[in-house]
C-alpha positions in Angstrom: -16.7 10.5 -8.9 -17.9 7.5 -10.8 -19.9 7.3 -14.2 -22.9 4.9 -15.3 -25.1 4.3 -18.0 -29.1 4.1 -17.4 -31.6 2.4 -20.7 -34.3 4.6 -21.9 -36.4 2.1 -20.8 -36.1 1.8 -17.4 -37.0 5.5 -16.6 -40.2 5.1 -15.5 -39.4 2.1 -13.0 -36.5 4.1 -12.0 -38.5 7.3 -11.0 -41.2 4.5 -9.4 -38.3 2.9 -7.4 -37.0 6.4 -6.4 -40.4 7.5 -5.1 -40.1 4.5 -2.7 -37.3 6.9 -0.9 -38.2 10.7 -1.8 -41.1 12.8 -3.2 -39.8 12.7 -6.6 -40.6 16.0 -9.1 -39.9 15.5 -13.0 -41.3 18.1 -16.0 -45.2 16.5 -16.6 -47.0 17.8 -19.5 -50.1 18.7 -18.5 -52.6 21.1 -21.0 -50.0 21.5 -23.5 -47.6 22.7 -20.6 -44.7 21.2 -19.0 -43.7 22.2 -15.3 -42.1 20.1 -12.6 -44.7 18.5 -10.8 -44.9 15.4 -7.6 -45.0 12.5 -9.6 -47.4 10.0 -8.8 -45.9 7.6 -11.1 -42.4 7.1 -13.4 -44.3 7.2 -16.3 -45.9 10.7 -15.6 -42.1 12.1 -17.0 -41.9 14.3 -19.9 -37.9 14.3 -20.9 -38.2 14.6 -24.6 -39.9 18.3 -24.8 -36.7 20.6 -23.8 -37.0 22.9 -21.0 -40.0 23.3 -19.0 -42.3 26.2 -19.6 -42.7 27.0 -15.9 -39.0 27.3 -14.1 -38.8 24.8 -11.3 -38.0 27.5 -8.8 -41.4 26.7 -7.7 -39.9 23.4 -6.4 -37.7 25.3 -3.5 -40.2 28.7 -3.7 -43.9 28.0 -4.4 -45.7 30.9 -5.9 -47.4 30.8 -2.6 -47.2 29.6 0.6 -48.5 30.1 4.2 -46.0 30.9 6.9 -48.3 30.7 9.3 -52.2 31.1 10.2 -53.3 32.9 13.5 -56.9 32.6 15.4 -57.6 35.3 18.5 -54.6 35.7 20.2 -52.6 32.5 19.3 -50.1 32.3 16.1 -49.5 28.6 14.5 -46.7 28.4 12.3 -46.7 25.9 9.6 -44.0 23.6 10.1 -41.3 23.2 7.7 -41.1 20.4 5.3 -38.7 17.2 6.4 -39.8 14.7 3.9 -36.9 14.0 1.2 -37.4 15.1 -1.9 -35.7 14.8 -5.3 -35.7 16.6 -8.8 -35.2 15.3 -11.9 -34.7 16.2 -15.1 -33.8 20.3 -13.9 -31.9 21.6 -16.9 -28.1 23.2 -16.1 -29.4 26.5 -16.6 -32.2 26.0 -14.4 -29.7 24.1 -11.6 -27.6 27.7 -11.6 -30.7 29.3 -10.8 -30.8 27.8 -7.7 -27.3 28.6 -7.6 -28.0 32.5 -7.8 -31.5 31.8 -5.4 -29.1 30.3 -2.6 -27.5 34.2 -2.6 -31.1 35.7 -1.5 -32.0 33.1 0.8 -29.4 30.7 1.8 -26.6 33.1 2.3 -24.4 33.8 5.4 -26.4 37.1 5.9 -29.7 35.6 5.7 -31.0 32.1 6.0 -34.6 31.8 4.7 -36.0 28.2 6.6 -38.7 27.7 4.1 -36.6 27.3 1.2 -32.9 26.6 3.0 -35.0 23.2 4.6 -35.9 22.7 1.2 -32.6 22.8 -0.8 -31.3 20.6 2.0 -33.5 17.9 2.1 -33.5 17.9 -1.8 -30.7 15.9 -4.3 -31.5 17.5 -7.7 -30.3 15.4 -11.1 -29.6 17.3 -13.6 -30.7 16.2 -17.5 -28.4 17.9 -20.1 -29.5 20.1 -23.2 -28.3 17.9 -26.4 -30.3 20.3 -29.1 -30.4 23.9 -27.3 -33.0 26.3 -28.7 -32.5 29.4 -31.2 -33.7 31.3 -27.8 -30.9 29.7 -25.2 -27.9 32.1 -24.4 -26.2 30.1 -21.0 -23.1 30.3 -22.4 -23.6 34.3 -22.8 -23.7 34.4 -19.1 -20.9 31.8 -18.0 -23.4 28.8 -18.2 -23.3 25.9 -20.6 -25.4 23.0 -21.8 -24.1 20.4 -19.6 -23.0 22.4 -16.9 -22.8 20.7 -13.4 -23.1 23.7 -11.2 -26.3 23.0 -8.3 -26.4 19.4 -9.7 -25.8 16.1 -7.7 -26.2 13.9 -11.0 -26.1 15.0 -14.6 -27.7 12.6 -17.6 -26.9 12.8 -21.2 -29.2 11.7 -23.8 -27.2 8.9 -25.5 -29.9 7.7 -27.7 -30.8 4.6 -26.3 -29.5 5.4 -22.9 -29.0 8.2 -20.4 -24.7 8.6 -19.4 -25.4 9.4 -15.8 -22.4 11.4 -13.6 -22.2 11.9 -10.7 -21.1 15.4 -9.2 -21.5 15.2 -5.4 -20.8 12.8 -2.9 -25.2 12.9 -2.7 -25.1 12.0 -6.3 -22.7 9.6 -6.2 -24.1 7.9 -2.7 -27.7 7.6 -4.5 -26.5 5.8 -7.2 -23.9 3.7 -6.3 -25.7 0.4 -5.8 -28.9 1.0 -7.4 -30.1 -1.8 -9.6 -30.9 0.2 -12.7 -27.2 1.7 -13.1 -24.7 0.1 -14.9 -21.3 0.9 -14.7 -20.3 3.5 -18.1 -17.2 2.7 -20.6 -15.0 4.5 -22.5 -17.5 4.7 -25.6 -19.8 6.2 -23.7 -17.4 8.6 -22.3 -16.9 9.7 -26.3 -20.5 10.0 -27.3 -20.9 12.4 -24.8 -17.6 14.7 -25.6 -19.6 15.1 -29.3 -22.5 16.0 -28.0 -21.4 18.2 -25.5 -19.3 20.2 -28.9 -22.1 19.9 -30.9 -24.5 21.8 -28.2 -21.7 24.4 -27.0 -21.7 25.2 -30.6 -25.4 25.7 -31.2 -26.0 28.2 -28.3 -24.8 32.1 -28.7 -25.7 35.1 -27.4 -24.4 38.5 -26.9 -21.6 39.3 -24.6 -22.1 40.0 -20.9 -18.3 41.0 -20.1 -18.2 44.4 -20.2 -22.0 45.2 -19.4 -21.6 46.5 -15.6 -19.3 48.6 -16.5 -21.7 50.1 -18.8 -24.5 49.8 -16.6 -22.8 51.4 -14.1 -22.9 55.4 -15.8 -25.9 54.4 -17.8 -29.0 55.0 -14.5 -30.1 58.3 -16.1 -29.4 57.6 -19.3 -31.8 58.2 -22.2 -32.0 54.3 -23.5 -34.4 53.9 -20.9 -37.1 55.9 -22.1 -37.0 54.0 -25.4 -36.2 50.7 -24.7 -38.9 49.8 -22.4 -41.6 51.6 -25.2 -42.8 47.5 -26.2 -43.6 46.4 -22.6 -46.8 45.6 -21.6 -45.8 45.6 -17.6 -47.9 41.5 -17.7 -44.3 40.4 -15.7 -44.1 37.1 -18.0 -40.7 37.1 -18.4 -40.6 37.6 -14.3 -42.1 35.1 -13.8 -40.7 32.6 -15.7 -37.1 33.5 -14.8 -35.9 30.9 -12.6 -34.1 33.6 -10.6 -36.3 36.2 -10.5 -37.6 35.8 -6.5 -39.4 39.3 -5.8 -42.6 38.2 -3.3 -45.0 40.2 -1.5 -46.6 39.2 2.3 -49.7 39.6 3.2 -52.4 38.9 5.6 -55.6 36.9 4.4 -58.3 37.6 7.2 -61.0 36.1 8.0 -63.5 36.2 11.2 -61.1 35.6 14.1 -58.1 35.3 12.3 -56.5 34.3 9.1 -53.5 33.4 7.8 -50.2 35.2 6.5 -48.8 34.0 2.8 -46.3 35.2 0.8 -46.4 35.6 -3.1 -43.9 35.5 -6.1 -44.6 40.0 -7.3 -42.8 41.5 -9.8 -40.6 44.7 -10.2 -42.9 45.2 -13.4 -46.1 45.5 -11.6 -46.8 49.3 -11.1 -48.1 48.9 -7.9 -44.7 47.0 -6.7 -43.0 50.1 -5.2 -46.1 52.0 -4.5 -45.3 54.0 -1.0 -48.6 54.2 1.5 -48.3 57.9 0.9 -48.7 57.5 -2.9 -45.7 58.2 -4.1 -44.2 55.9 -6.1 -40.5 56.1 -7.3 -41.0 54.0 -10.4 -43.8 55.7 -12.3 -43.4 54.2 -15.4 -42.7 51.3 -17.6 -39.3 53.0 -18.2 -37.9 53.1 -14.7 -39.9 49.1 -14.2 -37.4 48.1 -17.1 -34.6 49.9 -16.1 -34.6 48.4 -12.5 -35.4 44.6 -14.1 -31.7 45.1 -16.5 -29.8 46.8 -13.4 -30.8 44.2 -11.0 -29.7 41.3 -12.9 -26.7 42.5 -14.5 -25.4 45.7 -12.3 -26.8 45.3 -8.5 -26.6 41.3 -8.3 -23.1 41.5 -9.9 -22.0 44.2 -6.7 -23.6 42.2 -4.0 -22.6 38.6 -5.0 -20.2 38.5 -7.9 -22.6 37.3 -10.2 -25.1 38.1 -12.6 -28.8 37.0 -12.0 -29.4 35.6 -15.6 -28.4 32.3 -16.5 -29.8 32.4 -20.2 -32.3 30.0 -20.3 -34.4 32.3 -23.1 -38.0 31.7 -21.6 -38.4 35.4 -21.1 -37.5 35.3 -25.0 -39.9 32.9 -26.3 -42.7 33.5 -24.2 -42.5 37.5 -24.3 -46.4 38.2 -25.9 -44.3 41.7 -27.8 -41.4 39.8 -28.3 -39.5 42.5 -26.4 -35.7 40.7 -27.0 -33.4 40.7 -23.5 -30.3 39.7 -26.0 -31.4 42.8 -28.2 -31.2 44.9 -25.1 -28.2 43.4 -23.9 -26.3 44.5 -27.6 -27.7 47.6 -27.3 -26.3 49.1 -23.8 -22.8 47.0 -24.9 -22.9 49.3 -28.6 -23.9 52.2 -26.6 
């Protein structure tokens, strides 16, 4: 795999050019908040504000979607996206989300074709994290601030210039040849080994090693009942965890028909396990939080060898009772 180097200031035409090939999506700032949006230009970018505040999940698994409509007796389905698409500027921890969404629906078991089509027909570039946040913990959960896992391309921030890597043959196929790359050198190479220490050193976080073990004789245990006293049940951090992918389906009528769409939900909602009967096996906030903790770190680890946590700290920062996952994590590990 081959390395270049791409100026500052040739982003914007760059994205521009790229748009003449794919439906390009980049973090834009709009309101005061940054999500990965279709760009309608190069210049609508934000790369300079850190993570997004809104995971790009929503890229590969919109908060909502149709799967199909119906009218009388005839079904339509809504046909799957083919155009090519790109991402750019995903964070590592972000690109190992997708990672842990390919398990739920791009696995040998089960092959979602809304968002399988999608990851297919999308190369993702990758931008990494120079000056992590007090609230980042990737490396906590086997991540790291310029990891390459999900990527195609990863950039560093070299000051005046962007080190661009490639990572997959995809990667290295969409830039080799392209006008705005220029082949890297060796200094480059070394700016990048001290940033890379320099952020590794910055992030921290508790330990995840030994917390299925724990988890595993810890379901009826009291923590529970105290832990989750501080949550509200409003699903923020849910929904802002680029893997949380919980949805709900249902059927939007109107005269003669409708239309069936499914929507992200949340194992916080109290109405999320709610039986037709009206029984509902998780009460209360207590057994909410204990089945959010279990399924990241305890059930995801049994069914695919992983945790479902990649330690990007937006449930952190944008908790409204500052309800602290890292401070839960040390307290089932001193338990």
């Amino acid at each position: 795999m081959s390395n270049w180097t791409l100026d500052k200031s040739d982003i914007a035409a760059f994205l521009s050019d790229l748009g003449k090939e794919y439906r390009v999506f980049a973090p834009v700032r709009r309101n005061d908040l940054v999500s990965f949006e279709p760009l309608d230009s190069g210049e609508e970018a934000d790369l300079g504000s850190g993570n997004s505040d809104v995971p790009p999940k929503q890229v590969f698994f919109p908060r909502s979607e149709t799967l199909f409509t119906y009218e009388g007796g005839e079904v339509t389905a809504v046909p799957l996206e083919e155009e090519s698409r790109l991402i750019f500027g995903i964070r590592p921890c972000d690109a190992a989300g997708l990672v842990v969404l390919d398990q739920v629906f791009n696995s040998d078991d089960y092959q979602d074709p809304y968002y399988t089509r999608r990851r297919e027909n999308t190369v993702v570039i990758g931008l990494g994290c120079d000056r992590p946040v007090s609230t980042c913990f990737c490396t906590a959960v086997g991540g790291g601030p310029f990891a390459v896992e999900g990527l195609d391309l990863l950039l560093t921030d070299l000051g005046d210039r962007y080190l661009v890597e490639a990572v997959t043959e995809r990667g290295q196929a969409l830039a080799e040849g392209n006008s705005f790359l220029r082949e890297a050198v060796e200094e480059d190479e070394r700016l990048k080994a001290e940033i890379v220490a320099r952020a590794e050193q910055a992030v921290s976080g508790p330990s995840t090693e030994g917390l299925k073990a724990k988890l595993d004789v810890m379901y009826d245990d009291p923590f529970w009942a105290e832990v989750h006293q501080k949550c509200l049940g409003c699903a923020t951090c849910t929904y802002l965890c680029p893997t949380c992918h919980c949805f709900d389906i249902v059927d939007e009528s109107t005269r003669g028909g409708g239309r069936r769409v499914r929507n992200w939900d949340s194992c916080q909602f109290t109405l999320f396990t709610l039986h037709a009967s009206g029984h509902n096996p998780r009460p209360s906030g207590q057994e909410r939080m204990r089945q959010r903790v279990m399924h990241k770190f305890r059930y995801f680890v049994d069914n695919f060898e992983m945790v479902a946590c990649v330690g990007c700290g937006r449930c952190v920062s944008k908790c409204p009772v500052n309800l602290d996952i890292r401070e839960v994590i040390e307290a089932i590990e001193a338990s």
